[in-house]
Predicted model as a PDB file, atoms N, CA, C, CB and O in Angstrom, pLDDT in the B-factor column:
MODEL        1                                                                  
ATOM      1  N   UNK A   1       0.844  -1.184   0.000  1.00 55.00           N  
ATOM      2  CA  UNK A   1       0.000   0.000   0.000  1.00 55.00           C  
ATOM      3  C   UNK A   1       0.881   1.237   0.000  1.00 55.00           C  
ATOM      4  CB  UNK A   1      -0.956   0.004   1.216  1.00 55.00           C  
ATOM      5  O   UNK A   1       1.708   1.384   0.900  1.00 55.00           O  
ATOM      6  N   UNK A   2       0.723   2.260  -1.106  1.00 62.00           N  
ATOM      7  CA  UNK A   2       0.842   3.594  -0.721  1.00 62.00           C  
ATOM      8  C   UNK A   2       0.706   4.722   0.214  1.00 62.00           C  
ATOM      9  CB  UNK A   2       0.509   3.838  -1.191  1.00 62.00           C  
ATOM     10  O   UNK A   2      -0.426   5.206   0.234  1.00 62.00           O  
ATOM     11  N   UNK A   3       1.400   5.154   0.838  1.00 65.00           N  
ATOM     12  CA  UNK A   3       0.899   6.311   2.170  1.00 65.00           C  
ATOM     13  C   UNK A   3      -0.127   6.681   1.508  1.00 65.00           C  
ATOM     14  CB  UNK A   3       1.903   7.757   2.699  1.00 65.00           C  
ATOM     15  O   UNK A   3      -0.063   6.775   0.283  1.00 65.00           O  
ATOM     16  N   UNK A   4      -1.170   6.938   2.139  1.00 65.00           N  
ATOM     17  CA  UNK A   4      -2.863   7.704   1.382  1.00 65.00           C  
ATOM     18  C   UNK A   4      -3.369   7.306   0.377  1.00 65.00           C  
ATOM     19  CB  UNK A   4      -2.927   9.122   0.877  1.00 65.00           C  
ATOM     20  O   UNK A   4      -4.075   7.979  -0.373  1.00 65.00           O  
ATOM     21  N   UNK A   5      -3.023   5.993   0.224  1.00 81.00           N  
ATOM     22  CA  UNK A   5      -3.891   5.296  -1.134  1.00 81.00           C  
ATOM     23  C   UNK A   5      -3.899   3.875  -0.923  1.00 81.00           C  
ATOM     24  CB  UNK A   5      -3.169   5.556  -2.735  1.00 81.00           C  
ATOM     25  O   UNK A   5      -3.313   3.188  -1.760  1.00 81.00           O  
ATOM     26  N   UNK A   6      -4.172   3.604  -0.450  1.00 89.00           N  
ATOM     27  CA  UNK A   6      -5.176   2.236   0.292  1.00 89.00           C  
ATOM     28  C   UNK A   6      -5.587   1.010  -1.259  1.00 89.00           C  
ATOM     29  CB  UNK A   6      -7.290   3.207   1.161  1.00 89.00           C  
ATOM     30  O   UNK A   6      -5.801  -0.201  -1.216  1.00 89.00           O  
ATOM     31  N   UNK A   7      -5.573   1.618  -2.046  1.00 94.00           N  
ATOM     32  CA  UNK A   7      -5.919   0.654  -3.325  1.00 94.00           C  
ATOM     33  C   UNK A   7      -4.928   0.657  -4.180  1.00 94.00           C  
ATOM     34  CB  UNK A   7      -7.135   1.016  -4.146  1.00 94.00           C  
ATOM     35  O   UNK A   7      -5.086  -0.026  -5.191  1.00 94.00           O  
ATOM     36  N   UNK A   8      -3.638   1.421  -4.014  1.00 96.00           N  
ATOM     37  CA  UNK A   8      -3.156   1.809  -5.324  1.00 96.00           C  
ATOM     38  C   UNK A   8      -1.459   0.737  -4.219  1.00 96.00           C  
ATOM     39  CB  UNK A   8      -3.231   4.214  -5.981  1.00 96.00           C  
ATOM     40  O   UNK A   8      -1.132   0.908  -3.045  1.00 96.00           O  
ATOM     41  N   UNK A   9      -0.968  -0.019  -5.035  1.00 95.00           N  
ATOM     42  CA  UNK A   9       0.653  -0.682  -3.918  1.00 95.00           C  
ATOM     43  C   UNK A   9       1.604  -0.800  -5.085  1.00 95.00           C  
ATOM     44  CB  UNK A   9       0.532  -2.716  -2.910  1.00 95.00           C  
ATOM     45  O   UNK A   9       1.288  -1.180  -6.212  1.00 95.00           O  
ATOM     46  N   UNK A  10       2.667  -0.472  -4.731  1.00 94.00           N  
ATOM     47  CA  UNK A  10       4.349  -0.553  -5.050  1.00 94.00           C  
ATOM     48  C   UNK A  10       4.888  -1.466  -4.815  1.00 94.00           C  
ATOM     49  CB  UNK A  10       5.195   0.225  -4.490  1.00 94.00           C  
ATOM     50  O   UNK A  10       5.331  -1.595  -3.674  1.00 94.00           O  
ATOM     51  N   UNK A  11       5.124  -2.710  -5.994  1.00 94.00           N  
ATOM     52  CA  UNK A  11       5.874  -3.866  -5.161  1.00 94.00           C  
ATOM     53  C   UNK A  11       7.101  -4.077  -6.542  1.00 94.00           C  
ATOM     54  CB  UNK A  11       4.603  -5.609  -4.674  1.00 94.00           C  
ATOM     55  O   UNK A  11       6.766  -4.180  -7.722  1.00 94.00           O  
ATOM     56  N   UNK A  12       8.385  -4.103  -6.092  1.00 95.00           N  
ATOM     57  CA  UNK A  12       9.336  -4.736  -7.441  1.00 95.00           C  
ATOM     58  C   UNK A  12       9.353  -6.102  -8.085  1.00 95.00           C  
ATOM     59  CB  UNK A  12      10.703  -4.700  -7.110  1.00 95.00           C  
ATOM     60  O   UNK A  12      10.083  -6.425  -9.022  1.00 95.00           O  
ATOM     61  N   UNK A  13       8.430  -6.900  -7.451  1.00 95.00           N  
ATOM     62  CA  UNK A  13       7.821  -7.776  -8.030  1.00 95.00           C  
ATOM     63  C   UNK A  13       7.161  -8.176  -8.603  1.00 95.00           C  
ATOM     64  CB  UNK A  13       7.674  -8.078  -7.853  1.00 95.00           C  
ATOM     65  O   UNK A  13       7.070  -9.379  -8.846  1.00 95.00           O  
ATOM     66  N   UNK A  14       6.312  -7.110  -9.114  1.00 95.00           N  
ATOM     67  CA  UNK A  14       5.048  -6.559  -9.586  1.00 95.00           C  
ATOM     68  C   UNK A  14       4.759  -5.730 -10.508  1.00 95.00           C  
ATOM     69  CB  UNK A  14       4.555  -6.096  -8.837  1.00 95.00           C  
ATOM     70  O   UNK A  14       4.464  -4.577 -10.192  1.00 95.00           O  
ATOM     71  N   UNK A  15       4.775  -6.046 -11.569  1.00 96.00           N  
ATOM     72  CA  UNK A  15       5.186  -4.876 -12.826  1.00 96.00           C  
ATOM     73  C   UNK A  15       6.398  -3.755 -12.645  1.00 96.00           C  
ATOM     74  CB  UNK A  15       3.819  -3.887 -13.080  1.00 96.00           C  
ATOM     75  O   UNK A  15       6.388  -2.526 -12.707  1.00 96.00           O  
ATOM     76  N   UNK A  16       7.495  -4.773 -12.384  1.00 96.00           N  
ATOM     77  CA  UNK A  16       8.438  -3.528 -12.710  1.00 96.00           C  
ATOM     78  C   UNK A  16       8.716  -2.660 -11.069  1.00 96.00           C  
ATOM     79  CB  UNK A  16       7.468  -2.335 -14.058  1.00 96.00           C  
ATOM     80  O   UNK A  16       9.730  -2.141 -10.602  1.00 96.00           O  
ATOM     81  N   UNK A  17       7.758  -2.762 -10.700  1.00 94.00           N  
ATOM     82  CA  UNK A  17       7.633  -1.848  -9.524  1.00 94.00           C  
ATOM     83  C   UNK A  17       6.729  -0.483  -9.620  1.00 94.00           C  
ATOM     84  CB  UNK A  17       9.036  -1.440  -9.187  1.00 94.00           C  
ATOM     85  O   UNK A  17       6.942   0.503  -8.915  1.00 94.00           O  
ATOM     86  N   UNK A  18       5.838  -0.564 -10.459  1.00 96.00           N  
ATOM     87  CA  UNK A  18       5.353   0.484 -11.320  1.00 96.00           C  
ATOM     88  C   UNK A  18       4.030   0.530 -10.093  1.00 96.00           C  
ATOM     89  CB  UNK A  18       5.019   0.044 -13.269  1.00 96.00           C  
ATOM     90  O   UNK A  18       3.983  -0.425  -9.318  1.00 96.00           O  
ATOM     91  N   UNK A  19       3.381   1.224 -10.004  1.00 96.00           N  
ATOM     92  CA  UNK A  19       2.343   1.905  -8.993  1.00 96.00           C  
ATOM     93  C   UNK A  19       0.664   0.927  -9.628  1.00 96.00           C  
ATOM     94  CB  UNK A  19       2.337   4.193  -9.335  1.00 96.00           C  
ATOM     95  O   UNK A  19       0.067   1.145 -10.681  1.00 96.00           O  
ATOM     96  N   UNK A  20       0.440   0.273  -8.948  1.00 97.00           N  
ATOM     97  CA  UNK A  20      -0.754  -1.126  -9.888  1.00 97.00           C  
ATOM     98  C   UNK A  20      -1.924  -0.893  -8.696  1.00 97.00           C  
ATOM     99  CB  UNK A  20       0.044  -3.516  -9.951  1.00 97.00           C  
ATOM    100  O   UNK A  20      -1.680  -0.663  -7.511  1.00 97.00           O  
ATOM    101  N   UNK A  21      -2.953  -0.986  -9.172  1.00 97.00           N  
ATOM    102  CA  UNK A  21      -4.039  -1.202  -7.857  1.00 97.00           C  
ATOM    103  C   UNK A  21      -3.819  -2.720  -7.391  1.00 97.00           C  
ATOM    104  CB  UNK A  21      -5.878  -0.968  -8.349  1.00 97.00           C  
ATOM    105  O   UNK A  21      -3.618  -3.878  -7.755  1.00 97.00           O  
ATOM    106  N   UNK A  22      -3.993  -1.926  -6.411  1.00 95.00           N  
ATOM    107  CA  UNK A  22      -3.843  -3.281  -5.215  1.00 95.00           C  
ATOM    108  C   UNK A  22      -4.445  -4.675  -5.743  1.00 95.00           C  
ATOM    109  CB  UNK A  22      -4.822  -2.923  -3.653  1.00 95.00           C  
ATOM    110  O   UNK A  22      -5.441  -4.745  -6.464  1.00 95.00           O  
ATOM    111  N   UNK A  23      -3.574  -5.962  -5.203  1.00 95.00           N  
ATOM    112  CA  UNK A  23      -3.942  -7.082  -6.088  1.00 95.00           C  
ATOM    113  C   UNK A  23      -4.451  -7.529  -7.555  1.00 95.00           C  
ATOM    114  CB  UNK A  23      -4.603  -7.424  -5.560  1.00 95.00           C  
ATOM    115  O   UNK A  23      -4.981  -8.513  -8.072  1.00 95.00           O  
ATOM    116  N   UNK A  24      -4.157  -6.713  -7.795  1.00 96.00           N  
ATOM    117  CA  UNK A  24      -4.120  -6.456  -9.575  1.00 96.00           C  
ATOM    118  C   UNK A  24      -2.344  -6.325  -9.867  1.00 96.00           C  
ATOM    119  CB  UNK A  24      -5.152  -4.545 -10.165  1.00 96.00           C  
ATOM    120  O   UNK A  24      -1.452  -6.053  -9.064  1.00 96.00           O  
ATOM    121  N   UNK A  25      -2.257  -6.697 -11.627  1.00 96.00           N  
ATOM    122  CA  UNK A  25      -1.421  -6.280 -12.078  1.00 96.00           C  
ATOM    123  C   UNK A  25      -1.710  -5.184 -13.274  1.00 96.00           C  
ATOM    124  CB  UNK A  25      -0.787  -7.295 -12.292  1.00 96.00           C  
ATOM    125  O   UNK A  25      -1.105  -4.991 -14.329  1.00 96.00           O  
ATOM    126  N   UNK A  26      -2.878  -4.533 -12.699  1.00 97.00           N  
ATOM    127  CA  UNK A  26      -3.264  -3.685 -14.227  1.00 97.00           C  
ATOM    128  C   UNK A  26      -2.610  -2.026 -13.293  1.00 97.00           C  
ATOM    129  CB  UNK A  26      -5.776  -3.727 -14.904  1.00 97.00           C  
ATOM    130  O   UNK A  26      -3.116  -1.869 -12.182  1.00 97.00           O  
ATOM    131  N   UNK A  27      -1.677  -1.030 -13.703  1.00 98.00           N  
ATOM    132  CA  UNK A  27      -0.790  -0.110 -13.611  1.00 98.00           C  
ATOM    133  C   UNK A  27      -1.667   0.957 -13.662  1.00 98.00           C  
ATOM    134  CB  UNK A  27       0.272  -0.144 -14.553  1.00 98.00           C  
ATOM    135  O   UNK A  27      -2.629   1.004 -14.428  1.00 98.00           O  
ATOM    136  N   UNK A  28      -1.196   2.288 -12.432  1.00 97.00           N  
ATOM    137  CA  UNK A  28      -2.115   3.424 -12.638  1.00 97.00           C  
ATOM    138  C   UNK A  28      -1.903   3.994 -13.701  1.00 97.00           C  
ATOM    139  CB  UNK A  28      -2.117   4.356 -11.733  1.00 97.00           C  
ATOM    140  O   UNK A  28      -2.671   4.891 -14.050  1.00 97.00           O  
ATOM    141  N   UNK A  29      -0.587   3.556 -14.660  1.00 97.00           N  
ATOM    142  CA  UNK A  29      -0.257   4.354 -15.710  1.00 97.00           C  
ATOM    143  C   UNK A  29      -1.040   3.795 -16.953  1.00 97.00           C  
ATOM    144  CB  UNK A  29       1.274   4.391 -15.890  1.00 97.00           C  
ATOM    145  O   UNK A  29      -1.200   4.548 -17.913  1.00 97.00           O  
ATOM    146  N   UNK A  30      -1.642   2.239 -16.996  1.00 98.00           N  
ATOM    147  CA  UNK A  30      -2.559   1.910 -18.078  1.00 98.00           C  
ATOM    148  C   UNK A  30      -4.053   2.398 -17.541  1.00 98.00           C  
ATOM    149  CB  UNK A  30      -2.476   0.231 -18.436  1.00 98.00           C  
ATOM    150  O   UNK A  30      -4.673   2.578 -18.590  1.00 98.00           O  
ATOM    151  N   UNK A  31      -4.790   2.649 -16.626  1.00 98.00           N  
ATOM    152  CA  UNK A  31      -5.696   3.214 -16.388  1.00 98.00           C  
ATOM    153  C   UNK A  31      -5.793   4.768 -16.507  1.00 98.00           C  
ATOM    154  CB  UNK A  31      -5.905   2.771 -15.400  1.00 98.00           C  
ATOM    155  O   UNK A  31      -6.874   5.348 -16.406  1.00 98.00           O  
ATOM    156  N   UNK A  32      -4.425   5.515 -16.761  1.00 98.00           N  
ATOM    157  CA  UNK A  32      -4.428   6.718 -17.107  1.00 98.00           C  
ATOM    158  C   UNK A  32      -4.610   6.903 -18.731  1.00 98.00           C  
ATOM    159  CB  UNK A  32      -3.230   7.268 -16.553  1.00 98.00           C  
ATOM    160  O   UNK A  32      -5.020   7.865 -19.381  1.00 98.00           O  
ATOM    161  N   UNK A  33      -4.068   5.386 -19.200  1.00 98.00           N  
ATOM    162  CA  UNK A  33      -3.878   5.620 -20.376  1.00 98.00           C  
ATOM    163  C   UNK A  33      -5.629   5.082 -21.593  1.00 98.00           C  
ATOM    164  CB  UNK A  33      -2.289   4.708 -20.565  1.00 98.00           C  
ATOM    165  O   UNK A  33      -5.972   5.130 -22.774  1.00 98.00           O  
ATOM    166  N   UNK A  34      -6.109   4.692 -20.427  1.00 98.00           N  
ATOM    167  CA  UNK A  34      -7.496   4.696 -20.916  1.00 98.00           C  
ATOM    168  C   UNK A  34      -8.396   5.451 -20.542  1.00 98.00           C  
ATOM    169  CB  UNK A  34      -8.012   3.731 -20.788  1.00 98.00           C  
ATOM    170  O   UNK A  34      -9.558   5.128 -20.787  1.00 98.00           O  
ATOM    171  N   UNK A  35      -8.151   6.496 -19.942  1.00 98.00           N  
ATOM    172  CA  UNK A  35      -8.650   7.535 -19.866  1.00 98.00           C  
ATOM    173  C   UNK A  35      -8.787   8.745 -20.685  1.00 98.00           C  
ATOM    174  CB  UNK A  35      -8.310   7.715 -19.111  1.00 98.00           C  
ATOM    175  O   UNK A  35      -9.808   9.385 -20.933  1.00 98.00           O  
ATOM    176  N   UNK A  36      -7.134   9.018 -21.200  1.00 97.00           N  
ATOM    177  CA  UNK A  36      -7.206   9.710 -21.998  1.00 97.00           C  
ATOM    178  C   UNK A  36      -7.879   9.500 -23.461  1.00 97.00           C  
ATOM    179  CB  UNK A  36      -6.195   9.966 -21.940  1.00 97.00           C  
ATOM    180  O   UNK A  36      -8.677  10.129 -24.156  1.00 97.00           O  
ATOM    181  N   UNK A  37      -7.090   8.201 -23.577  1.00 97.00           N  
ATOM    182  CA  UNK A  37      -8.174   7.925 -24.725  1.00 97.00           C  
ATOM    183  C   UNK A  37      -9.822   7.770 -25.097  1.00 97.00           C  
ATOM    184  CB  UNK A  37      -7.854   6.984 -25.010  1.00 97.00           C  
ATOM    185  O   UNK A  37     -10.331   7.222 -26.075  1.00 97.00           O  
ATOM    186  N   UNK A  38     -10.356   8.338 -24.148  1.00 97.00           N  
ATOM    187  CA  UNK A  38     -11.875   8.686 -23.507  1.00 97.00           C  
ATOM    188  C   UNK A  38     -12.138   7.749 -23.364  1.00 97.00           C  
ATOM    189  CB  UNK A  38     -12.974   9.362 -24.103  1.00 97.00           C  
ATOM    190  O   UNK A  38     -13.166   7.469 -23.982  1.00 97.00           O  
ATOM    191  N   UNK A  39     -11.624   6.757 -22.661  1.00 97.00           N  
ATOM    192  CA  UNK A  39     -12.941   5.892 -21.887  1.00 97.00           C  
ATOM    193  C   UNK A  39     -13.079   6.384 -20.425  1.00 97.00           C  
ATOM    194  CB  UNK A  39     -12.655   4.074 -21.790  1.00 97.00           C  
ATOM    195  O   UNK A  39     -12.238   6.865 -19.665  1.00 97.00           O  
ATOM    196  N   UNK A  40     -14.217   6.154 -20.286  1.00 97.00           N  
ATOM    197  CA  UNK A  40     -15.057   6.338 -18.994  1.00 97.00           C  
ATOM    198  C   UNK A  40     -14.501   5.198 -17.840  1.00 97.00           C  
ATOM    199  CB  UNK A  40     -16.817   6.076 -19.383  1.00 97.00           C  
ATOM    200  O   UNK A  40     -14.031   4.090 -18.099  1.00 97.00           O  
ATOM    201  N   UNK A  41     -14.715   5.859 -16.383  1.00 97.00           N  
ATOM    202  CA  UNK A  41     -14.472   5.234 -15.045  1.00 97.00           C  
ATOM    203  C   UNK A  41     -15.039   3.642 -15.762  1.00 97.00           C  
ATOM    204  CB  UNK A  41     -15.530   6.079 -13.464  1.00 97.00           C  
ATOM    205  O   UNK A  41     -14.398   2.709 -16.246  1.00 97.00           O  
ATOM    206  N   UNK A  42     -16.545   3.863 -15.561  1.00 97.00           N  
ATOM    207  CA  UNK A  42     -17.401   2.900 -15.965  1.00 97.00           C  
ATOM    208  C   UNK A  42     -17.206   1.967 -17.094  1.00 97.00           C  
ATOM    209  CB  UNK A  42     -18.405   3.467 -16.159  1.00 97.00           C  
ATOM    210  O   UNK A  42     -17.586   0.797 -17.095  1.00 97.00           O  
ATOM    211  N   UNK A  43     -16.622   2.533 -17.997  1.00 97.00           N  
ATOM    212  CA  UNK A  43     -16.127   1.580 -19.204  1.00 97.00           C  
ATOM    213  C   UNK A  43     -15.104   0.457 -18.576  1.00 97.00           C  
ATOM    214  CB  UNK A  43     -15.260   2.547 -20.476  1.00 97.00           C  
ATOM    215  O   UNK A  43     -15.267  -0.764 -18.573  1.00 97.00           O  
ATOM    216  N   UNK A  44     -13.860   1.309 -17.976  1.00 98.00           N  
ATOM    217  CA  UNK A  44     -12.905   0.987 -18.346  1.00 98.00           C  
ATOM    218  C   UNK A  44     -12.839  -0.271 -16.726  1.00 98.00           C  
ATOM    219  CB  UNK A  44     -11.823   2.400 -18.744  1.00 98.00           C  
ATOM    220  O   UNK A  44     -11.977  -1.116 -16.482  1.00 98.00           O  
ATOM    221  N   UNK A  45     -14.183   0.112 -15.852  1.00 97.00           N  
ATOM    222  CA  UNK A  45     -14.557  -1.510 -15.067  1.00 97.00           C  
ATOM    223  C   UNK A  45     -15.350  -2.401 -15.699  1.00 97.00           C  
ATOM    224  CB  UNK A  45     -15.345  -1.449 -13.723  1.00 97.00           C  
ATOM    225  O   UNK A  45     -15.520  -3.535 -15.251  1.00 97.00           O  
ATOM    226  N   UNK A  46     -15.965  -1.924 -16.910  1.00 97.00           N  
ATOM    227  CA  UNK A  46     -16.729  -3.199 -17.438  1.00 97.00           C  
ATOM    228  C   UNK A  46     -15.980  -4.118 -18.371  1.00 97.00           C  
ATOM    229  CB  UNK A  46     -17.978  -2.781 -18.198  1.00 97.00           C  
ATOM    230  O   UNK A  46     -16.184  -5.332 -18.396  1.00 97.00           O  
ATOM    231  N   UNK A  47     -15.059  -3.465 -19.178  1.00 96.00           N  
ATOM    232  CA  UNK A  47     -13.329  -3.793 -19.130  1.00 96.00           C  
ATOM    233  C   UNK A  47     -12.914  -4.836 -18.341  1.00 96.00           C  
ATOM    234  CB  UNK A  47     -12.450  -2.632 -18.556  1.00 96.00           C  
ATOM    235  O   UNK A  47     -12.813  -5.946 -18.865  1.00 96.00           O  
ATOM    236  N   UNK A  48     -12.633  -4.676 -17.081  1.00 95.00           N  
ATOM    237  CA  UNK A  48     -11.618  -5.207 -16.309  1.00 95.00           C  
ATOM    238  C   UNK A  48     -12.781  -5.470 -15.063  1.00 95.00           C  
ATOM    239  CB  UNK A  48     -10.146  -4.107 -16.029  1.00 95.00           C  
ATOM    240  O   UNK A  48     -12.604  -4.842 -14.019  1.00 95.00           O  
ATOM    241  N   UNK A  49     -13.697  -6.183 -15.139  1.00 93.00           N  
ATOM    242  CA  UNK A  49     -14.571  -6.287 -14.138  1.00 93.00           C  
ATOM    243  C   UNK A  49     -13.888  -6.710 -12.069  1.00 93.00           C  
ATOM    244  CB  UNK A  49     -15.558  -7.569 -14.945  1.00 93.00           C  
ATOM    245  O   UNK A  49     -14.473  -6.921 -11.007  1.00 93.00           O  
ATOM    246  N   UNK A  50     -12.917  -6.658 -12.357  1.00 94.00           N  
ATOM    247  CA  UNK A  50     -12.147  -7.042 -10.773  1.00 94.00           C  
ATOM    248  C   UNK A  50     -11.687  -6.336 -10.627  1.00 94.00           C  
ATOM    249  CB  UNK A  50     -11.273  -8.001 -10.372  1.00 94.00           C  
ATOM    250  O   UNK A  50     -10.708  -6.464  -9.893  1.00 94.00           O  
ATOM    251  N   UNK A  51     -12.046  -4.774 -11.287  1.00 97.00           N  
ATOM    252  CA  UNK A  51     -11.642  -3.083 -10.515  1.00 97.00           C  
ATOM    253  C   UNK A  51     -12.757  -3.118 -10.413  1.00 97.00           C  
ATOM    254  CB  UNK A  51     -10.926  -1.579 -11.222  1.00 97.00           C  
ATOM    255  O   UNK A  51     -13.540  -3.978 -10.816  1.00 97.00           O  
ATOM    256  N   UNK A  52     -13.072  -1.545  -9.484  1.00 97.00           N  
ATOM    257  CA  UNK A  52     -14.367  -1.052  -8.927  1.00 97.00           C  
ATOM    258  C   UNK A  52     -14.261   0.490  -9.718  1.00 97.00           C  
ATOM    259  CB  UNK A  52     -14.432  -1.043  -6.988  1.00 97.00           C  
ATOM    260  O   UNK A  52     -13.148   0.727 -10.187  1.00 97.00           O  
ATOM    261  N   UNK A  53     -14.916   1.151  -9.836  1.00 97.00           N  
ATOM    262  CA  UNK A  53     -14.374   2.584  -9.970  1.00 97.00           C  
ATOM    263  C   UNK A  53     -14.186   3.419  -9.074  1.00 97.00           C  
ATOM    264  CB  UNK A  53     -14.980   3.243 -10.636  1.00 97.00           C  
ATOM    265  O   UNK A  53     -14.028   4.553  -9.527  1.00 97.00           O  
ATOM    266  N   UNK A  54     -14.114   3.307  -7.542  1.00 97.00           N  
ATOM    267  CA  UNK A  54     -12.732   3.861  -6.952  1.00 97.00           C  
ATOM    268  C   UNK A  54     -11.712   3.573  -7.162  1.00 97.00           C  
ATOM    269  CB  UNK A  54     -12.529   3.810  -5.941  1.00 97.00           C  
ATOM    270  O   UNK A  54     -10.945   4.535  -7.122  1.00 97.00           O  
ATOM    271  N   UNK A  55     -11.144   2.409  -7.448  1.00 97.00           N  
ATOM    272  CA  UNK A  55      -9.990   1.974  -7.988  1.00 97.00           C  
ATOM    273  C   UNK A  55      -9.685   2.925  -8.617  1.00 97.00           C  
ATOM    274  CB  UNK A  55      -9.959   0.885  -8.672  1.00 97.00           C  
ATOM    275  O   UNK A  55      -8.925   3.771  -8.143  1.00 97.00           O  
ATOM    276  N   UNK A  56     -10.516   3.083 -10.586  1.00 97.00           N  
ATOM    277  CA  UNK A  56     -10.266   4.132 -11.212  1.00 97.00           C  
ATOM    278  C   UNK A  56     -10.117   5.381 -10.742  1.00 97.00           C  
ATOM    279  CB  UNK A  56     -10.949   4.176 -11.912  1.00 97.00           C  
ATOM    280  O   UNK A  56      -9.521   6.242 -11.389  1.00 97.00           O  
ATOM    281  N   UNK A  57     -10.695   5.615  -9.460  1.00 96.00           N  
ATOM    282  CA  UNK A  57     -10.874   7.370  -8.826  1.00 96.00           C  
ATOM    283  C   UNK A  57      -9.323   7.222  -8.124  1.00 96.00           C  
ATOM    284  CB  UNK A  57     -12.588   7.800  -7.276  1.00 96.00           C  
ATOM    285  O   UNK A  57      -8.565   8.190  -8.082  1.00 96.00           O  
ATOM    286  N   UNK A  58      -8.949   5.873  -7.574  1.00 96.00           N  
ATOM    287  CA  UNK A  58      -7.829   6.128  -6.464  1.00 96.00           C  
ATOM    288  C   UNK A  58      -6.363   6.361  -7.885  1.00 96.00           C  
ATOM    289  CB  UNK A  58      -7.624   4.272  -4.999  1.00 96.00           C  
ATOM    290  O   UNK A  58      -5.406   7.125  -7.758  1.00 96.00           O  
ATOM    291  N   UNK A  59      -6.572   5.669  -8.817  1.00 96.00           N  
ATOM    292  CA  UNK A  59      -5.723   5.766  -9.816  1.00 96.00           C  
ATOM    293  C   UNK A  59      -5.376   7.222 -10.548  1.00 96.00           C  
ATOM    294  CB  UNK A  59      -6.234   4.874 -10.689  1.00 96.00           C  
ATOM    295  O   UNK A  59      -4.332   7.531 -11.123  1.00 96.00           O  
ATOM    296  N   UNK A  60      -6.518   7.981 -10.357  1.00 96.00           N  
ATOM    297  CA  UNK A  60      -6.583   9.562 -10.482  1.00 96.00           C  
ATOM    298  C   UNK A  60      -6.211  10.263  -9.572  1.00 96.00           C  
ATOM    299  CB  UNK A  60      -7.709  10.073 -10.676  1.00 96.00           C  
ATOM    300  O   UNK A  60      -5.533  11.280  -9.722  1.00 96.00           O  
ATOM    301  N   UNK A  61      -6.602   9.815  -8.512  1.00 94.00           N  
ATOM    302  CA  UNK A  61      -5.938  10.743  -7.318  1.00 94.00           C  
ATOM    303  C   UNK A  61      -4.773  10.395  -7.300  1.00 94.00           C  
ATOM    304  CB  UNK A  61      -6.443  10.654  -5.886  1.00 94.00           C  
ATOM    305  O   UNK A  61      -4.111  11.343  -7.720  1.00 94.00           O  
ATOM    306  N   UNK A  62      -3.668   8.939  -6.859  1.00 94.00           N  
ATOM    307  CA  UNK A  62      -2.578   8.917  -7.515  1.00 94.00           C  
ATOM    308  C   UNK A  62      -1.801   9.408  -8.369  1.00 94.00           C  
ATOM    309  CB  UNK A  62      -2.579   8.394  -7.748  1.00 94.00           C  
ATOM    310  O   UNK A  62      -0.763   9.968  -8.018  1.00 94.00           O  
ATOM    311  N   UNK A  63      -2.184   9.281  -9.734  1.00 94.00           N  
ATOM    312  CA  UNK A  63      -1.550  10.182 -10.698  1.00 94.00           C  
ATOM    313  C   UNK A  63      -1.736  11.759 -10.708  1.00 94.00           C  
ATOM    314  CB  UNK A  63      -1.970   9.734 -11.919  1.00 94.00           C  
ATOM    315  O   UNK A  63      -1.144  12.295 -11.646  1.00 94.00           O  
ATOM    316  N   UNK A  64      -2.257  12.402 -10.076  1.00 92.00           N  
ATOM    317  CA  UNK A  64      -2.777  13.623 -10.021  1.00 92.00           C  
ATOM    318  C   UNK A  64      -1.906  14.416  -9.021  1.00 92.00           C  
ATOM    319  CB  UNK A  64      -4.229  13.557  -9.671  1.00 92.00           C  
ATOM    320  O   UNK A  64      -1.623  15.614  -9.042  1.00 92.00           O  
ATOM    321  N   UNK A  65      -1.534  13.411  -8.102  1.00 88.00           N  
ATOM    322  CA  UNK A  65      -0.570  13.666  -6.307  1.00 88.00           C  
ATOM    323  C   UNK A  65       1.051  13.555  -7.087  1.00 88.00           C  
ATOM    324  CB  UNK A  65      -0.900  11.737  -4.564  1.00 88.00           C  
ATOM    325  O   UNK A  65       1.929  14.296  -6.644  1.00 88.00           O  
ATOM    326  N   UNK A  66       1.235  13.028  -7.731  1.00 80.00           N  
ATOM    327  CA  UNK A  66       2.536  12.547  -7.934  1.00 80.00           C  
ATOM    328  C   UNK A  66       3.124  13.426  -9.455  1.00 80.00           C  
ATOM    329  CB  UNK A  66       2.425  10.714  -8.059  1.00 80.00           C  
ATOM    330  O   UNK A  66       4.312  13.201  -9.687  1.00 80.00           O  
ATOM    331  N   UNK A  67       2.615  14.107 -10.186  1.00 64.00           N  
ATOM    332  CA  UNK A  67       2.839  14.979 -11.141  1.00 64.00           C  
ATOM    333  C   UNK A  67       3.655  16.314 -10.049  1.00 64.00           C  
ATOM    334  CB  UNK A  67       1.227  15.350 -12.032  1.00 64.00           C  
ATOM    335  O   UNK A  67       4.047  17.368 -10.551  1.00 64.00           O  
TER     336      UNK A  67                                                      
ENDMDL                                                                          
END                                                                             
């Protein structure tokens, strides 16, 4: 787990070490990257049905804290 992000964990075992929601290997940086490409919170869990869209929200607040 991340200090203040409870869904979002750092492990070097784990993609690289790259910032992934928790028990997942899907990266806040590929959930950023389906964002931009306009998909929606909602899309992009019907997508990947074993996120929630806080996940997607904690993946925004993440990337948003760390810029």
């Amino acid at each position: 787990m991340v200090e203040g992000h409870p869904r979002i964990n750092i492990d070097p075992k784990i993609m690289v070490g790259q910032p992934c929601i928790k028990g997942t290997r899907i990266t806040v940086k590929h959930i950023m990257n389906e964002l931009a490409i306009g998909m929606s919170p909602d899309e992009i869990v019907s997508q990947y049905p074993h996120l929630t869209v806080e996940d997607v929200q904690a993946a925004m607040t993440y990337a948003a804290r760390e810029k």
